[in-house]
C-alpha positions in Angstrom: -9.6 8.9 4.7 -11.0 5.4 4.9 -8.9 2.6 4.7 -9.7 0.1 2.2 -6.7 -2.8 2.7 -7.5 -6.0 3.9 -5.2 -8.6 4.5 -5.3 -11.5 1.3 -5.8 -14.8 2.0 -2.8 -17.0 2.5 -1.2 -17.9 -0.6 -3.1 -16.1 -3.3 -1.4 -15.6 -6.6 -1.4 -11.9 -7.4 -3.8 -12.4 -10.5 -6.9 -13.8 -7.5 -6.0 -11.1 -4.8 -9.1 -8.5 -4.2 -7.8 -4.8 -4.8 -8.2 -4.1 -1.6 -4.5 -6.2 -0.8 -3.1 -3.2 -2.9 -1.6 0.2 -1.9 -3.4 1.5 -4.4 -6.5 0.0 -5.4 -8.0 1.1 -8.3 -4.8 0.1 -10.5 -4.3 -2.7 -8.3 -0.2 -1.6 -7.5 2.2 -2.1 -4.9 0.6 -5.6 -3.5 0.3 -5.7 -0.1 0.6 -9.4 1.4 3.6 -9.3 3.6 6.1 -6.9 5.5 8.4 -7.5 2.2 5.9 -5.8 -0.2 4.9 -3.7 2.7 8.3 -2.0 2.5 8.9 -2.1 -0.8 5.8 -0.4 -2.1 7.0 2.3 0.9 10.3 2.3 -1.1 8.3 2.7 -4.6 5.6 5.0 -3.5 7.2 8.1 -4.9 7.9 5.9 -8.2 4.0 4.6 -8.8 3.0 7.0 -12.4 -0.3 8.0 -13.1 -2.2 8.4 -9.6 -3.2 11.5 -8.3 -3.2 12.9 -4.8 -6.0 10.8 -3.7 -4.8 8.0 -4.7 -2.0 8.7 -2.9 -3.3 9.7 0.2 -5.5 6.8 0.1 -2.4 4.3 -0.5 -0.6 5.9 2.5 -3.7 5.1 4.3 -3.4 1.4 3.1 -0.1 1.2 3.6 0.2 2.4 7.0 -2.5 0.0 7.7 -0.5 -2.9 6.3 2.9 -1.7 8.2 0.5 -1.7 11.3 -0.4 -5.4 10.6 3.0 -6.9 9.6 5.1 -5.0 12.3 6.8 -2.7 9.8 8.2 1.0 11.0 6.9 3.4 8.9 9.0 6.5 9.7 6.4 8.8 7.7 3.5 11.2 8.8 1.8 12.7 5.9 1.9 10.8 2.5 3.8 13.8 1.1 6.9 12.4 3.4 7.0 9.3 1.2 7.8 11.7 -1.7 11.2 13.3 -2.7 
């Protein structure tokens, strides 16, 4: 699965960041523009509605990609971990 995060620019509102500084791109949730909303949209990522497994496995991709980039343990394998 390719990765699409990149990191945002520094201090872009959310409205101006590309989709790529979101877990999941395509309905632009779960910003990801610093180790805060890195672990919080780990924390969420079971809660995000209307997404299918794709889009999930494609926002574990971007997410472990953020965690990577801001230092932040992610203490999951597959995406499938992330859900209860």
């Amino acid at each position: 699965m390719e990765i699409t995060r990149k990191p945002p620019r520094a201090h872009e509102s959310r409205s101006h960041l590309s989709s790529s500084a979101f877990a999941f791109p395509a309905d632009r949730k779960e910003p990801l523009t610093d180790a805060a909303h890195v672990r919080s949209a780990i924390a969420r990522f079971s809660q995000v509605d209307g997404v299918d497994n794709a889009e999930r496995a494609q926002a574990f991709e971007n997410i472990k990609a953020a965690a990577e980039y801001y230092s932040v343990h992610l203490n999951a394998h597959p995406w499938h971990d992330l859900v209860a």
